[in-house]
N, C-alpha and C positions, 0 to 999 in steps of 0.2 A: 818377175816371178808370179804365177796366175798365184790366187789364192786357195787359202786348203778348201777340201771339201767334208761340209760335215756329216758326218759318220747318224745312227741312229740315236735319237734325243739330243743331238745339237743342234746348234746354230750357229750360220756363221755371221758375225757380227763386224760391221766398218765403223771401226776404233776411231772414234771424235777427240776422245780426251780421255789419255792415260793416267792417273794417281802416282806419284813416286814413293816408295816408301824404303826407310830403314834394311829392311830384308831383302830389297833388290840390291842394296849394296852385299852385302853377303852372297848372297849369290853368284855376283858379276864377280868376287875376287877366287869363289871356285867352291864354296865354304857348304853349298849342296851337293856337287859334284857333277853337274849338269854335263850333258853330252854336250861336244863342242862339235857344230856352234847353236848355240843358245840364243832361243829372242827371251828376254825375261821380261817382266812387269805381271803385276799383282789384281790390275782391277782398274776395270775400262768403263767406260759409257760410249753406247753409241748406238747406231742403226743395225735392226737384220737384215741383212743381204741375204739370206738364204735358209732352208729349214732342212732337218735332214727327217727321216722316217720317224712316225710316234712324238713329233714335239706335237704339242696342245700349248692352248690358253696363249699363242703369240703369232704375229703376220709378218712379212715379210714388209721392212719399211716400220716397224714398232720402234719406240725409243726406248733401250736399255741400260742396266747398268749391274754390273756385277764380277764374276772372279774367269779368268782364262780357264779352261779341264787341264792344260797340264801347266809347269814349271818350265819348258823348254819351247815353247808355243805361245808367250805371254803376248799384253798388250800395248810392246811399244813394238809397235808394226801398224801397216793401213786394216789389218783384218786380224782377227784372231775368232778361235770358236771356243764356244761355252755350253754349258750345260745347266747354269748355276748364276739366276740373275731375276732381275726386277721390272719391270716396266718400269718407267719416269714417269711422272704425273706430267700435264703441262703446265706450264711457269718456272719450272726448271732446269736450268742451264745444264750443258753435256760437263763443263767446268765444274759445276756442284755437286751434280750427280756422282761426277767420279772422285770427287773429292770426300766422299761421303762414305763409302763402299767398306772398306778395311776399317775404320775409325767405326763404324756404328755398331757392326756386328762384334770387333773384339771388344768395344766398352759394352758391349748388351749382355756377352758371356761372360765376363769380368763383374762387371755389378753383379749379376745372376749367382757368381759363387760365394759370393759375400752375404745373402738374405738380406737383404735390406728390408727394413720395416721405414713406415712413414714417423718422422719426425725425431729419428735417428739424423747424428752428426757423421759426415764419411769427409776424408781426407784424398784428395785427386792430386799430386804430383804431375808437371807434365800439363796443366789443365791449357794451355793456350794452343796446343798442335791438337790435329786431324783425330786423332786417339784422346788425349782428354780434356778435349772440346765436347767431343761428345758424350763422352762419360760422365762431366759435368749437367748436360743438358736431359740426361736420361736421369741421372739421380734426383736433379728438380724435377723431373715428371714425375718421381714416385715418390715424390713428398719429404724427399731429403734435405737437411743443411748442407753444403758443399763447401769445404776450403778448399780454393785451388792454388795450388803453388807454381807460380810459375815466374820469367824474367820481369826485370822492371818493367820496358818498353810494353809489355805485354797485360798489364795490372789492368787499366782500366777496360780492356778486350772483354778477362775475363769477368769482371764485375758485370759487364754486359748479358753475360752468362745465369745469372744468377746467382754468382758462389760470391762468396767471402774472400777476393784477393792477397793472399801472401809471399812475397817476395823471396826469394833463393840466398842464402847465407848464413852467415855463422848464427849462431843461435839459433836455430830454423824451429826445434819443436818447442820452444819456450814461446817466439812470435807467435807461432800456431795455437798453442793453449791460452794466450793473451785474446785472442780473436774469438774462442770456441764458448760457447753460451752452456758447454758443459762439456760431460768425458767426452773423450773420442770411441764412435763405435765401431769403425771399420777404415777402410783406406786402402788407398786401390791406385799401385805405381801403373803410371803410365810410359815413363821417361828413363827407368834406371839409371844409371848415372850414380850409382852409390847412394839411393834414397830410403834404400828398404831400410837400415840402420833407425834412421829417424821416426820412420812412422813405425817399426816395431817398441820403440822408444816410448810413442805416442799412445800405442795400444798396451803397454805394459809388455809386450810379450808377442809371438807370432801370429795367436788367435787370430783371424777376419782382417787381413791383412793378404793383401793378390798384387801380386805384380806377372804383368802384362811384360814386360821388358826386361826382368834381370834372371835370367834360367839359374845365374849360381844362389840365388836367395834360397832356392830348395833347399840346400846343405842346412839352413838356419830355420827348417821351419815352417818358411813360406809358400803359399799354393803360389807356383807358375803357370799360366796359361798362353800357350800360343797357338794361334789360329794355324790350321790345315786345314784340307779337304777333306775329314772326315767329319770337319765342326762348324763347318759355314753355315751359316744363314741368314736368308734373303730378307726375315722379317720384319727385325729392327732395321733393314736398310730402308725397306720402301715406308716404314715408320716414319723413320728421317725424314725420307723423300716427299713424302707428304705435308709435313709440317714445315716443312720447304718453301711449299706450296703456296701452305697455307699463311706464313709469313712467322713461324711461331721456329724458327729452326735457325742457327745460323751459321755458316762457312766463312773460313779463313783463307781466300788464295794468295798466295804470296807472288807467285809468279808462273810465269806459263811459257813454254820455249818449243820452240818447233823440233820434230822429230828428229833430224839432221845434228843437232846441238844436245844429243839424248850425254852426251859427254860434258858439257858445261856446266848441265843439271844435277847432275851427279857429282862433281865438285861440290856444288852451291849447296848437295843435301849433306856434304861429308864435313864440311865446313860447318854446317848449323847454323842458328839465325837466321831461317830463313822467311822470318815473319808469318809463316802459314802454308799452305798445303803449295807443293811444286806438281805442275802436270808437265805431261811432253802431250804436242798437238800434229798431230799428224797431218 
């Protein structure tokens, strides 16, 4: 099948390294409504193959990374077109780069609805995956304390991180205020899984308290936030990408699987444990 052609302000871009994420499973069981048939995936890295009318600032042969223009056109394919992407710095892997994409920008607009001030305490849930890995790394940028909670296996990762590791179980907000060098000022689910309960606990109340993950916290209170196409942005990625770079940034790949096996992957993401970010490699 030739590839698409992009239309004006696209690009068409040869998909090195696709991202798997959580809401491609949703999607693939019908749960957007996608016309069938559906290529789905979320956020690629890779080379422009072509420009269509009115793109600026990028060549043909540039290394990118960013979101597919639609939901039915994604990037687990050899090609997909964008409108909504980054250049790669060099020293950056097409692996990291796509690893990077989804996780920067929903923890960038996630911290952002919390105000964080410097030398404030925030609570990260989820802190060892793709999502708050990096919400950990952007809260130490702006001069946060970080607990992050996440599996055993996964503790000393996120210490690497800069956060205050805490482990998943019973007692969880009593461990958490054992650790905390005072109140809790915010906290921020990355993971849902039934967490917002505990860090509304933590906070007294729903106040400055965001989950990225669990849409039914609304009922209780809690700001929800999930990434669309009305609320990307490129900035905190090539941020990322940068300190990437520059060696100050760090990524979790769990495992990496060729196109053809886009169905194994997808188990392994539904399964969980998957020690860090899953790409498909085309």
């Amino acid at each position: 099948m030739d590839p698409p052609v992009p239309g004006p302000g696209q690009t068409l871009v040869e998909v090195r390294a696709a991202g798997l994420n959580p809401a491609e499973l949703i999607a693939r069981s019908g749960g957007f409504g996608l016309p069938a048939p559906a290529i789905i995936g979320f956020e690629f890295a890779g080379t422009v193959a072509a420009i269509g009318d009115d793109v600026t600032g990028v060549e043909v042969g540039a290394r990118v990374a960013g979101w597919p223009d639609s939901f039915s056109q994604g990037s687990y394919a050899e090609f997909t077109l964008s409108s909504n992407y980054t250049t790669i710095p060099d020293g950056v892997t097409f692996e990291d780069a796509a690893a990077t994409v989804i996780g920067a920008d929903n923890a960038a607009r996630g911290l952002a609805l919390l105000r964080p001030s410097p030398g404030e305490t925030i609570v990260i849930t989820g802190a060892s995956g793709a999502l708050g890995g990096a919400a950990v790394q952007f809260a130490r940028l702006q001069g946060l304390t970080v607990i992050g909670i996440c599996g055993r296996s996964s503790l000393e990762y996120v210490e690497s991180l800069g956060a205050t590791a805490v482990e998943y179980g019973d007692h969880l907000a009593d461990r958490v205020r054992a650790v905390a060098p005072g109140p809790i000022d915010a906290a921020l689910d990355t993971a849902g899984k039934g967490l917002v309960s505990t860090l509304i606990e933590l906070r007294g109340g729903a106040g400055r308290v965001v989950t990225l993950a669990d849409p039914a916290a609304a009922a209780r209170g809690v700001t929800f936030s999930a990434g669309h196409p009305g609320n990307r942005d490129s900035r905190p990625v090539r941020e990322a990408l940068e300190r990437i770079a520059a060696g100050e940034w760090r990524t979790r790949i769990g495992r990496t699987f060729p196109l053809h096996q886009a169905a194994e992957a997808h188990r392994m993401l539904e399964a969980g444990h998957t020690g860090g970010k899953l790409l498909l490699i085309p």
